[in-house]
PyMOL Python script that loads the backbone (N, CA, C, O; Angstrom):
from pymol import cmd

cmd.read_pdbstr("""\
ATOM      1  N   UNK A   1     124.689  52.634  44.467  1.00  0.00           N
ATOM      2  CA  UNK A   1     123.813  52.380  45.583  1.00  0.00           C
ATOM      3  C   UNK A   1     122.484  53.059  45.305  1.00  0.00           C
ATOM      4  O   UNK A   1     122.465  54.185  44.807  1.00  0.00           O
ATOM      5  N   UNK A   2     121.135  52.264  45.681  1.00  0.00           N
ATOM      6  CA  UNK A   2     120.193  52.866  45.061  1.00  0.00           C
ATOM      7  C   UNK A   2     119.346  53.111  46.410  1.00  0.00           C
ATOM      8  O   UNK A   2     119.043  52.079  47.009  1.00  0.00           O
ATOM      9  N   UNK A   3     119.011  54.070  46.853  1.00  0.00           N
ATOM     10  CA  UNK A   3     118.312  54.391  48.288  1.00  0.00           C
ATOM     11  C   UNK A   3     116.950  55.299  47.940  1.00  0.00           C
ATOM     12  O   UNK A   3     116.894  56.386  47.366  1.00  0.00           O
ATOM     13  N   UNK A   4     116.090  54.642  48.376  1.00  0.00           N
ATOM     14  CA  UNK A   4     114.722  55.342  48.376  1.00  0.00           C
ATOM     15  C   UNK A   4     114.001  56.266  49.427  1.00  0.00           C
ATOM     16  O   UNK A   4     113.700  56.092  50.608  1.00  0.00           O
ATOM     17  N   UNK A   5     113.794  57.601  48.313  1.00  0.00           N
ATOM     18  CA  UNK A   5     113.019  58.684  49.785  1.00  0.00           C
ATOM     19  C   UNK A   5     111.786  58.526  49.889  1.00  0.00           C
ATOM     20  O   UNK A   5     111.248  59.491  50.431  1.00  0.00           O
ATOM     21  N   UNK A   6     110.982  57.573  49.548  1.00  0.00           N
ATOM     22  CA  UNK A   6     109.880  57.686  49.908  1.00  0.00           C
ATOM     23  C   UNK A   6     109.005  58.968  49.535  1.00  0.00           C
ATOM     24  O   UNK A   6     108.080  59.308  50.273  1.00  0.00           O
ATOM     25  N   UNK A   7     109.272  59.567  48.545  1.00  0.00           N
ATOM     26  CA  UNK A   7     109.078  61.034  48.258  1.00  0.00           C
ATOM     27  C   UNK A   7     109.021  62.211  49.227  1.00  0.00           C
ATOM     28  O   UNK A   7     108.246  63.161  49.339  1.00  0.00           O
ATOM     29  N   UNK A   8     110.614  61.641  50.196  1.00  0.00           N
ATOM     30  CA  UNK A   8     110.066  62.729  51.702  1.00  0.00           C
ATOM     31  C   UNK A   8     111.576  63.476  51.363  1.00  0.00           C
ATOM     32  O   UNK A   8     112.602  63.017  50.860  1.00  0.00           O
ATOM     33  N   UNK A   9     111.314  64.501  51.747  1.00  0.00           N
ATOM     34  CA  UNK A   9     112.769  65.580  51.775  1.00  0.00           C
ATOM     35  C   UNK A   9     113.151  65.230  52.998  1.00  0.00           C
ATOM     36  O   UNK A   9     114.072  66.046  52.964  1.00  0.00           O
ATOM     37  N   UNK A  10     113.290  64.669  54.222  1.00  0.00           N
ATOM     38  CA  UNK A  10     113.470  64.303  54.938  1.00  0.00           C
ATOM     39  C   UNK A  10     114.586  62.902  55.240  1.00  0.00           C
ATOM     40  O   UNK A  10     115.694  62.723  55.747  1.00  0.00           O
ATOM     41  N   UNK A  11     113.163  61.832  54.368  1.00  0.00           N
ATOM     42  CA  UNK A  11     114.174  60.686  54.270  1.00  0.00           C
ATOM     43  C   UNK A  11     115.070  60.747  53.400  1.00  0.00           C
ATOM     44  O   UNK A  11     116.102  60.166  53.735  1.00  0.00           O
ATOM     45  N   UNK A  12     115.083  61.187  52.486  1.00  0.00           N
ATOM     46  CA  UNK A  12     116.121  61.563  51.286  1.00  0.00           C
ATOM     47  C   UNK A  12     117.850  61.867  51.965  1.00  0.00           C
ATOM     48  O   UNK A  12     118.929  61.292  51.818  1.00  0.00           O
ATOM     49  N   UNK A  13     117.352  63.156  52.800  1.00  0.00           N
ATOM     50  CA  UNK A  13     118.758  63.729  53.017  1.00  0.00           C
ATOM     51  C   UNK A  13     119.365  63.101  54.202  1.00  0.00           C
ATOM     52  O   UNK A  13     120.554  63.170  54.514  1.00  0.00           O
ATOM     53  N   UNK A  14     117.995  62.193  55.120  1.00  0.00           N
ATOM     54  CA  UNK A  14     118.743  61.014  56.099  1.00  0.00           C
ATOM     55  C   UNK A  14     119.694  60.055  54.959  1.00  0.00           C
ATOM     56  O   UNK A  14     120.862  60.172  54.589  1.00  0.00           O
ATOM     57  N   UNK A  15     118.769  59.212  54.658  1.00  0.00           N
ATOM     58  CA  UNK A  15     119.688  58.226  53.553  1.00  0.00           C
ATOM     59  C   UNK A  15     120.778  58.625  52.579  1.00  0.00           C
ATOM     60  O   UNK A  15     121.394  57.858  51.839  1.00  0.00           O
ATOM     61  N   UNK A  16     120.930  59.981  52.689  1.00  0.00           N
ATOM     62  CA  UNK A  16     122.028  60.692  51.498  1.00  0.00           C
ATOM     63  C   UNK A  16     123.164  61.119  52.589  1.00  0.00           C
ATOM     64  O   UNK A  16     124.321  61.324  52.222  1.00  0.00           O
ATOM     65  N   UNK A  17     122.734  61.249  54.057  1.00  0.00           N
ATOM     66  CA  UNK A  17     124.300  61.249  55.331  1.00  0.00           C
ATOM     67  C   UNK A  17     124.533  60.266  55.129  1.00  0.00           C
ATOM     68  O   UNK A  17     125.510  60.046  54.413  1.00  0.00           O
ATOM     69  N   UNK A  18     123.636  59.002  55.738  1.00  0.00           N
ATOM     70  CA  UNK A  18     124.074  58.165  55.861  1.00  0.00           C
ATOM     71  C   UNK A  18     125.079  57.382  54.700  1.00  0.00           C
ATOM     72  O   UNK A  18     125.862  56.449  54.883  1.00  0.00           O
ATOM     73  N   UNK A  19     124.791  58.036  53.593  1.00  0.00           N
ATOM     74  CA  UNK A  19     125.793  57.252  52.378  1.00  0.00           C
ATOM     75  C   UNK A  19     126.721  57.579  52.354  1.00  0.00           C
ATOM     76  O   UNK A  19     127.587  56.771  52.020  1.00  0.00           O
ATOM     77  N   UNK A  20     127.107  58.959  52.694  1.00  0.00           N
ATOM     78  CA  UNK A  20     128.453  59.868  52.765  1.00  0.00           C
ATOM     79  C   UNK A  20     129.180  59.591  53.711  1.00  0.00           C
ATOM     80  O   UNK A  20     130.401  59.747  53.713  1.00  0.00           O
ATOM     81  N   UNK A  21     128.338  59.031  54.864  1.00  0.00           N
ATOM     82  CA  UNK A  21     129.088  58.856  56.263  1.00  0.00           C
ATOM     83  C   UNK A  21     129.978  57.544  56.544  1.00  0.00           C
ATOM     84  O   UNK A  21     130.921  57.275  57.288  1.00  0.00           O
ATOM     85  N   UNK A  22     129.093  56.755  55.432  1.00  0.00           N
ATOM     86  CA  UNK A  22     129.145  55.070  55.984  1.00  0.00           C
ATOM     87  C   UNK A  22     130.830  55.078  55.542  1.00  0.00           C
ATOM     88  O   UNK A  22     131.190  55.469  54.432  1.00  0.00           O
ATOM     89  N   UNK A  23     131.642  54.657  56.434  1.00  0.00           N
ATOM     90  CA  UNK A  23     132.539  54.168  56.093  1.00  0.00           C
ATOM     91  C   UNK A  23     133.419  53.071  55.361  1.00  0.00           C
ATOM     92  O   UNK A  23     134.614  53.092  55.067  1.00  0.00           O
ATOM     93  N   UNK A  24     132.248  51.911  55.121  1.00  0.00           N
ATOM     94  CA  UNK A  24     132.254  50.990  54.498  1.00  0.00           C
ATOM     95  C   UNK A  24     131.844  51.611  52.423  1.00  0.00           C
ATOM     96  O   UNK A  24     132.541  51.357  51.441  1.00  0.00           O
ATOM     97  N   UNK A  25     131.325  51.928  52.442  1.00  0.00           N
ATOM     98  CA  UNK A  25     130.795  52.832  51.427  1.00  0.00           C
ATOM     99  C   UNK A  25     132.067  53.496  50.969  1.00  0.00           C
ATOM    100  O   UNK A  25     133.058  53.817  51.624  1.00  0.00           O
ATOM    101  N   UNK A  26     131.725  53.659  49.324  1.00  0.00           N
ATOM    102  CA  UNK A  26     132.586  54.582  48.331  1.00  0.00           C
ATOM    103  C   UNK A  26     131.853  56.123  48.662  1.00  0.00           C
ATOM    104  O   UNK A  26     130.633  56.163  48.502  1.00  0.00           O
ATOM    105  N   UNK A  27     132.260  56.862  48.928  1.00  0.00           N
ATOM    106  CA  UNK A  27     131.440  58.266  49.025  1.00  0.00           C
ATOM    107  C   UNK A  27     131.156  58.716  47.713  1.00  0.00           C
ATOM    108  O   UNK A  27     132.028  58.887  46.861  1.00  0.00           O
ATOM    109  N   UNK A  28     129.470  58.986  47.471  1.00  0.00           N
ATOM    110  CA  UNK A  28     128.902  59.387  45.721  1.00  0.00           C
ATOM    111  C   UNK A  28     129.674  60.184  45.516  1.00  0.00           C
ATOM    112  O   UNK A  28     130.304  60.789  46.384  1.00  0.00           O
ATOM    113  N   UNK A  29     129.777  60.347  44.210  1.00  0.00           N
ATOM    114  CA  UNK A  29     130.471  61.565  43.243  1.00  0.00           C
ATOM    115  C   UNK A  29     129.763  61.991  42.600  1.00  0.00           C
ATOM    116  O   UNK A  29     130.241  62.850  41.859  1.00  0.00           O
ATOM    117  N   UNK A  30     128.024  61.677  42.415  1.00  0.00           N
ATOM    118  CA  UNK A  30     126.769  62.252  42.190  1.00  0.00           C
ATOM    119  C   UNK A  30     125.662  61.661  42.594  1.00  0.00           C
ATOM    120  O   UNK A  30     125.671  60.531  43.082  1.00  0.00           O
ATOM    121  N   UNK A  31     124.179  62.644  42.366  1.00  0.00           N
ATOM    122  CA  UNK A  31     122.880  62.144  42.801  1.00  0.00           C
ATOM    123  C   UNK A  31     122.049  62.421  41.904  1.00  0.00           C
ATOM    124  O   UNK A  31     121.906  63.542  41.416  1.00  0.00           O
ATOM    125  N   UNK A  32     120.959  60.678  41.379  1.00  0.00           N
ATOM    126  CA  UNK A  32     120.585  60.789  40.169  1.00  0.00           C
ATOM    127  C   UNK A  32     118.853  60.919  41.301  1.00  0.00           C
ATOM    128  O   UNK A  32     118.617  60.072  42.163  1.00  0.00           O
ATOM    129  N   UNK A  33     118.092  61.859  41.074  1.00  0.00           N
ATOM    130  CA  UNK A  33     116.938  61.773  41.547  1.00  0.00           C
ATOM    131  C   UNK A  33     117.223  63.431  42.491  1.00  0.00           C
ATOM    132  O   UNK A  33     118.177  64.206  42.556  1.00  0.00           O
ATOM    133  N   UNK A  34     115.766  63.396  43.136  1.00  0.00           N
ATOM    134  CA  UNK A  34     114.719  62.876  43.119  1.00  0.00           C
ATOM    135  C   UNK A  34     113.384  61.920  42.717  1.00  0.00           C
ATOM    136  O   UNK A  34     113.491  60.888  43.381  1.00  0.00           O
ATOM    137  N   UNK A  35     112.342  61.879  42.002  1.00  0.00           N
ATOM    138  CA  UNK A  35     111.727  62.159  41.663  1.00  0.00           C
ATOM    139  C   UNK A  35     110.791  63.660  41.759  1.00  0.00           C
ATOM    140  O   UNK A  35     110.312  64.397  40.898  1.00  0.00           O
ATOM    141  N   UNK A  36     110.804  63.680  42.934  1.00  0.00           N
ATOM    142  CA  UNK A  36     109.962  64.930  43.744  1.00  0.00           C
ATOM    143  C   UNK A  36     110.516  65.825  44.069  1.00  0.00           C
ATOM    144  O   UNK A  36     111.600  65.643  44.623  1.00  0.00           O
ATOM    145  N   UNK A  37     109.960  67.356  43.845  1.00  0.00           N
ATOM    146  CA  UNK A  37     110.634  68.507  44.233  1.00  0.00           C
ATOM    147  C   UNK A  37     110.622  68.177  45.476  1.00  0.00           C
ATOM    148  O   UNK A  37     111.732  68.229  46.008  1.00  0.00           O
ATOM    149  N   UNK A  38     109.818  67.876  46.091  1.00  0.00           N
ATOM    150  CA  UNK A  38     110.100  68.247  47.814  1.00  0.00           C
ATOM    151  C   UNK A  38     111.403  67.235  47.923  1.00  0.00           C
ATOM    152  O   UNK A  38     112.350  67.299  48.708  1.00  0.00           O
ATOM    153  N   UNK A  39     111.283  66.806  47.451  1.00  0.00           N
ATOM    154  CA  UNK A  39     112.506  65.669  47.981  1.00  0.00           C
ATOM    155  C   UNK A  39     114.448  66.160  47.438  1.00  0.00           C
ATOM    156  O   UNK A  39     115.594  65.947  47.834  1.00  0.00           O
ATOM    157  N   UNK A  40     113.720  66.916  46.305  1.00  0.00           N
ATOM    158  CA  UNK A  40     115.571  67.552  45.520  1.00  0.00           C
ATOM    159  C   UNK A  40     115.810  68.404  46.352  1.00  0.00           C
ATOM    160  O   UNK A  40     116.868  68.146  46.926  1.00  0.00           O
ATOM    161  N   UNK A  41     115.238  69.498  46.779  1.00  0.00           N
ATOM    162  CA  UNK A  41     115.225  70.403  47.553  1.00  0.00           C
ATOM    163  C   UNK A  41     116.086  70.427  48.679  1.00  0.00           C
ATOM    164  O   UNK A  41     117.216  70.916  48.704  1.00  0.00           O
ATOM    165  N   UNK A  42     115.623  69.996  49.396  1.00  0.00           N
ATOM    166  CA  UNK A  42     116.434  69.566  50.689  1.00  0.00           C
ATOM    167  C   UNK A  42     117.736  68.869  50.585  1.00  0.00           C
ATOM    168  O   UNK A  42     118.644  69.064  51.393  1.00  0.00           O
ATOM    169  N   UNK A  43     117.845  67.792  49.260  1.00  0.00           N
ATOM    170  CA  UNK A  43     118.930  67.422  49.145  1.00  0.00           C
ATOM    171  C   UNK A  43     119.841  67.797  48.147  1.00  0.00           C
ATOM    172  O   UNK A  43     120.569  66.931  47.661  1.00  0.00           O
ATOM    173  N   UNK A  44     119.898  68.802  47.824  1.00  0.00           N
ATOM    174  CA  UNK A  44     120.466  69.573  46.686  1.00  0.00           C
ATOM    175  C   UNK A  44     121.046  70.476  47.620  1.00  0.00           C
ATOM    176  O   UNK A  44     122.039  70.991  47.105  1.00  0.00           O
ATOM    177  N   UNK A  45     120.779  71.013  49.142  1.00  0.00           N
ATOM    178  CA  UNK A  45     121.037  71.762  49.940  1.00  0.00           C
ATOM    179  C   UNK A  45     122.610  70.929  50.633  1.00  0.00           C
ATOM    180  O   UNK A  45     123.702  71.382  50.976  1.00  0.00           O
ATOM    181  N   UNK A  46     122.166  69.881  50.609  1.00  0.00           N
ATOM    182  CA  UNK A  46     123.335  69.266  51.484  1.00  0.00           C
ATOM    183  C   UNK A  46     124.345  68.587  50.229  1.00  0.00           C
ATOM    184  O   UNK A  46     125.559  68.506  50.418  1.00  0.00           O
ATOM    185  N   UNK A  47     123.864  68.227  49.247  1.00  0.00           N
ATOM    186  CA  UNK A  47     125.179  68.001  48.176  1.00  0.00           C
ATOM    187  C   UNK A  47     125.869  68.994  47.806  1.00  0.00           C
ATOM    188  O   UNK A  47     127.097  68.909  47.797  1.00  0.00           O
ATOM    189  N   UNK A  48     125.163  70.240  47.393  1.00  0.00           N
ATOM    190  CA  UNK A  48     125.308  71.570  46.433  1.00  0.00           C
ATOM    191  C   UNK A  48     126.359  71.862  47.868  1.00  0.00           C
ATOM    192  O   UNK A  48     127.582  71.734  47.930  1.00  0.00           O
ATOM    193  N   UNK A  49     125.667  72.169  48.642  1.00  0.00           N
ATOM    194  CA  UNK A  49     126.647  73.372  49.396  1.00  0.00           C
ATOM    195  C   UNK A  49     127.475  72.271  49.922  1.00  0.00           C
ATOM    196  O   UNK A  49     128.228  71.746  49.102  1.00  0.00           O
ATOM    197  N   UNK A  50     127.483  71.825  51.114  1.00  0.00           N
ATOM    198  CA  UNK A  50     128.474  70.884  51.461  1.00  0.00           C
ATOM    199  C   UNK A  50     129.134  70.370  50.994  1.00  0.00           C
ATOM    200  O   UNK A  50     130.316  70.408  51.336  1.00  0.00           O
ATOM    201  N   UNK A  51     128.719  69.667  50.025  1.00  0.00           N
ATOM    202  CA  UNK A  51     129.881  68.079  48.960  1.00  0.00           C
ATOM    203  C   UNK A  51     130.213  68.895  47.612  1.00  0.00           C
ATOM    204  O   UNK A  51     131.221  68.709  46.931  1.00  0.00           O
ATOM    205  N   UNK A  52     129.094  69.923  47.312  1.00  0.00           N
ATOM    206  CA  UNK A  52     129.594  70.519  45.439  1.00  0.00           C
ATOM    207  C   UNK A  52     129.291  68.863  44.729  1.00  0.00           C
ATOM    208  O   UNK A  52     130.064  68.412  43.884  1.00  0.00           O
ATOM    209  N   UNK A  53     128.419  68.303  45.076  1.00  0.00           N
ATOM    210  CA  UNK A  53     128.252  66.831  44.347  1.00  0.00           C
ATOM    211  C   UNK A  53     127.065  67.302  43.385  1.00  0.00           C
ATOM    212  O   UNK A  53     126.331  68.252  43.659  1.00  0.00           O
ATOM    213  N   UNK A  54     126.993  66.767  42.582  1.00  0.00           N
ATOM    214  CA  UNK A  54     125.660  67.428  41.311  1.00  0.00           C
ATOM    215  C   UNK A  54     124.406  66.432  41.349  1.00  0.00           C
ATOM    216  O   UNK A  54     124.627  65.282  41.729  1.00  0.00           O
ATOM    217  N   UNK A  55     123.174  66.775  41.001  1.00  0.00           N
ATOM    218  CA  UNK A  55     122.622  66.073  41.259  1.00  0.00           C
ATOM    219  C   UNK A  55     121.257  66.249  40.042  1.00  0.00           C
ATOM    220  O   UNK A  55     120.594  67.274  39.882  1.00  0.00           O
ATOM    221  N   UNK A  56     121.136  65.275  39.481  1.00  0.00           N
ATOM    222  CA  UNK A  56     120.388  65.224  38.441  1.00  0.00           C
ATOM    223  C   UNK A  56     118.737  64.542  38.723  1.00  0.00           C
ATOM    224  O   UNK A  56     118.306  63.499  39.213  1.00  0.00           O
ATOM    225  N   UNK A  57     118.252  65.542  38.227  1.00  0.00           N
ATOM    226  CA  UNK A  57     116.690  64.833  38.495  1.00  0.00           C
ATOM    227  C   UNK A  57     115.506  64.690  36.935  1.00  0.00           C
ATOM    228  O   UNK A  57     115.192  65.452  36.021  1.00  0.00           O
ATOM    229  N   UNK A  58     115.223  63.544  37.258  1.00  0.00           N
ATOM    230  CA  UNK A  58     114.713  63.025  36.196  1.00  0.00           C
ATOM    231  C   UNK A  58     113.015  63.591  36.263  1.00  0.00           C
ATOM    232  O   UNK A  58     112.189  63.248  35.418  1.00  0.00           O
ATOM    233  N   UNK A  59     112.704  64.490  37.407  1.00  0.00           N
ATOM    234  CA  UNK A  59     111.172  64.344  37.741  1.00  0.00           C
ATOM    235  C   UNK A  59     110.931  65.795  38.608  1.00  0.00           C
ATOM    236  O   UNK A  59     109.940  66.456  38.918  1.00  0.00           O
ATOM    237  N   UNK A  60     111.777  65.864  38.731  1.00  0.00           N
ATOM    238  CA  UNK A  60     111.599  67.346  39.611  1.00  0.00           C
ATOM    239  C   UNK A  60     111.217  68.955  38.752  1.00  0.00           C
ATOM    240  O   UNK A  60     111.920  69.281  37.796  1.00  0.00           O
ATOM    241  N   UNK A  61     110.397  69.591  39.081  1.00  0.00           N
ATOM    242  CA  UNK A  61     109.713  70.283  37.808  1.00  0.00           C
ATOM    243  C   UNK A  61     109.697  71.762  38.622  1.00  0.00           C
ATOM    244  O   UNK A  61     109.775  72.832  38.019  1.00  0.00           O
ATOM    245  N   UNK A  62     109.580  71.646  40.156  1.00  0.00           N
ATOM    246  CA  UNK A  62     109.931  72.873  40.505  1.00  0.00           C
ATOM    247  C   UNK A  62     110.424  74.103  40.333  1.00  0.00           C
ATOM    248  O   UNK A  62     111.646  74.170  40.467  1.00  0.00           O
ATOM    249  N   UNK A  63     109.685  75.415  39.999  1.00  0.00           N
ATOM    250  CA  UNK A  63     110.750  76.338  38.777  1.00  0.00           C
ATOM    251  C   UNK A  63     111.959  76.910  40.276  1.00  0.00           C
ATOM    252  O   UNK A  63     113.042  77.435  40.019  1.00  0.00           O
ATOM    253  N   UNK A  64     111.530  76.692  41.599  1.00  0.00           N
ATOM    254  CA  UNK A  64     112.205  77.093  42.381  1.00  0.00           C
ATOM    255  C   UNK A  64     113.339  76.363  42.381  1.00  0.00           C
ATOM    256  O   UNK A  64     114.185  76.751  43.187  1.00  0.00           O
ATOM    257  N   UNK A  65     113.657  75.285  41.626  1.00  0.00           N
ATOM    258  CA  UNK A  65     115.208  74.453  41.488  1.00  0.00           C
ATOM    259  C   UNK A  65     116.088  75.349  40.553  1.00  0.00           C
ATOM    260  O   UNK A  65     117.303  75.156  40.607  1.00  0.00           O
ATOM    261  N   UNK A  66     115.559  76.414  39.609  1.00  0.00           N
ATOM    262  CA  UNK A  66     116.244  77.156  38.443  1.00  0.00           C
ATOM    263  C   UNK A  66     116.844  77.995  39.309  1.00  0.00           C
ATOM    264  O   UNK A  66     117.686  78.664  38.709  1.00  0.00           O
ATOM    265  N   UNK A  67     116.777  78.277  40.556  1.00  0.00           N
ATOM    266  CA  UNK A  67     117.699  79.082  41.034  1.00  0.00           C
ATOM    267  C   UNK A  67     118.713  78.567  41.901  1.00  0.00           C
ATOM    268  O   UNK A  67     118.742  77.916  42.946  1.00  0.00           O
ATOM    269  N   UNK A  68     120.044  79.396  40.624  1.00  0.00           N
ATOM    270  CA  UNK A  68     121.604  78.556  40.799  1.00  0.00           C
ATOM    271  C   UNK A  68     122.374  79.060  42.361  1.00  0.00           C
ATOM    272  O   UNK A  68     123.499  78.656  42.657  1.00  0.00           O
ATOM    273  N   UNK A  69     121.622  79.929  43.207  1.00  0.00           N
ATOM    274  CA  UNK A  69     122.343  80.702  43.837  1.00  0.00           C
ATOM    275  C   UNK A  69     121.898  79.454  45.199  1.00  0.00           C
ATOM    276  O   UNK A  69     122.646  79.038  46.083  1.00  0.00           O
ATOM    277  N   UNK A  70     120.569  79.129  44.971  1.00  0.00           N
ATOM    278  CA  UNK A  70     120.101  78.312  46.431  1.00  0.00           C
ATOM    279  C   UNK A  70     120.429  76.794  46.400  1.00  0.00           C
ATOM    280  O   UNK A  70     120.804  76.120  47.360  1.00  0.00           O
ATOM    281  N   UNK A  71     120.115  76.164  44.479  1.00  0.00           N
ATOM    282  CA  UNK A  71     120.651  75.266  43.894  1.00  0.00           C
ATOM    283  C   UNK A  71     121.826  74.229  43.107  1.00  0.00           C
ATOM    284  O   UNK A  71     121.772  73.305  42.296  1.00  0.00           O
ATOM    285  N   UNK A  72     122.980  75.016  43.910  1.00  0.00           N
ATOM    286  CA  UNK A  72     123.890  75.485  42.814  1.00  0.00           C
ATOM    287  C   UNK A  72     124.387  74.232  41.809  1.00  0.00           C
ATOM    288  O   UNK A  72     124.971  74.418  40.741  1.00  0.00           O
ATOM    289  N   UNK A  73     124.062  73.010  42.328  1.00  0.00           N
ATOM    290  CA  UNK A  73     124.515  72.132  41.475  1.00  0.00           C
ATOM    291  C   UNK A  73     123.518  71.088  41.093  1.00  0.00           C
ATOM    292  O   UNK A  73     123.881  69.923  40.925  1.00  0.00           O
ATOM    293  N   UNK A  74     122.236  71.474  40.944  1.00  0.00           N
ATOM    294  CA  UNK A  74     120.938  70.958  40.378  1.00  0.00           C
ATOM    295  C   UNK A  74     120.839  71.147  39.018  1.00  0.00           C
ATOM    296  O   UNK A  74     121.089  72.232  38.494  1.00  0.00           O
ATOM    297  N   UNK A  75     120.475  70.120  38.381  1.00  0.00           N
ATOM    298  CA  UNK A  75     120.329  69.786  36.658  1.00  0.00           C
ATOM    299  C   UNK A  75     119.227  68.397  36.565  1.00  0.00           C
ATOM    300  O   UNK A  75     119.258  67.250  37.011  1.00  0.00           O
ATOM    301  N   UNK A  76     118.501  68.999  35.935  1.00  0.00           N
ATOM    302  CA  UNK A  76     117.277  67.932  35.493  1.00  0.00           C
ATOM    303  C   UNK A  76     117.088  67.809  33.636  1.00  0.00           C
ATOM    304  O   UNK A  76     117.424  68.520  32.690  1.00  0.00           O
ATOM    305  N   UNK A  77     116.532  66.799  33.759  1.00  0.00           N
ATOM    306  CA  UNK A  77     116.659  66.160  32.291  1.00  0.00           C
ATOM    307  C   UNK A  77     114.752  66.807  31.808  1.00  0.00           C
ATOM    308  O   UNK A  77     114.365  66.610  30.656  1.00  0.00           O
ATOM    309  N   UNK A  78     114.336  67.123  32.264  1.00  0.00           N
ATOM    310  CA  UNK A  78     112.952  67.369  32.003  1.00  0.00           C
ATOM    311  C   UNK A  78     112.813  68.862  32.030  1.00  0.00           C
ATOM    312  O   UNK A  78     113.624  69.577  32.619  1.00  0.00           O
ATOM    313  N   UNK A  79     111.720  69.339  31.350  1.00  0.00           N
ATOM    314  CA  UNK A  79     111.761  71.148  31.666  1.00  0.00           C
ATOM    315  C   UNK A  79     110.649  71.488  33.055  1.00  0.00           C
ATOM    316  O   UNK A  79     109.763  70.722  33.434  1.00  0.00           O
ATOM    317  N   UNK A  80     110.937  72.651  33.571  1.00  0.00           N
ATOM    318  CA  UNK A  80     110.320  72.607  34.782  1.00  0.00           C
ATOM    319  C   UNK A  80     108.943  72.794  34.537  1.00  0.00           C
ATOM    320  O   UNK A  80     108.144  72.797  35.474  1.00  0.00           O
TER     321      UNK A  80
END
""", "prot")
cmd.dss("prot")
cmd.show_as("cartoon", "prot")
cmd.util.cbc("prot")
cmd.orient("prot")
């Protein structure tokens, strides 16, 4: 399922309940994105801690994502 945040930390972690919630829906077993720190951020908060779901970002450069304690299951393919 491919859902767009609009580069908002906001819409991100709306459209990332709503995927977990939908009952019709397979519940993710990961999250490929952001693009945008503001946008991993917030949703790295609700996979990491809540789900332990991992979440890979192709664009997110934030050095504040290197920390495993707030981030715990954030991994990006790019250096920050």
């Amino acid at each position: 399922q491919v859902l767009d945040t609009g580069s908002s930390g906001t819409i991100a972690v709306k459209n990332l309940i709503n995927s977990i919630t939908d009952e019709k829906q397979e519940v993710p077993v990961a999250v490929v994105g952001a693009s945008r720190s503001a946008a991993s951020q917030p949703v790295n908060a609700v996979v990491g801690g809540a789900y332990s779901m991992p979440q890979i970002s192709y664009g997110s450069t934030s050095v504040a994502l290197d920390d495993a304690l707030l981030y715990p299951s954030f991994m990006r393919t790019i250096p920050p």
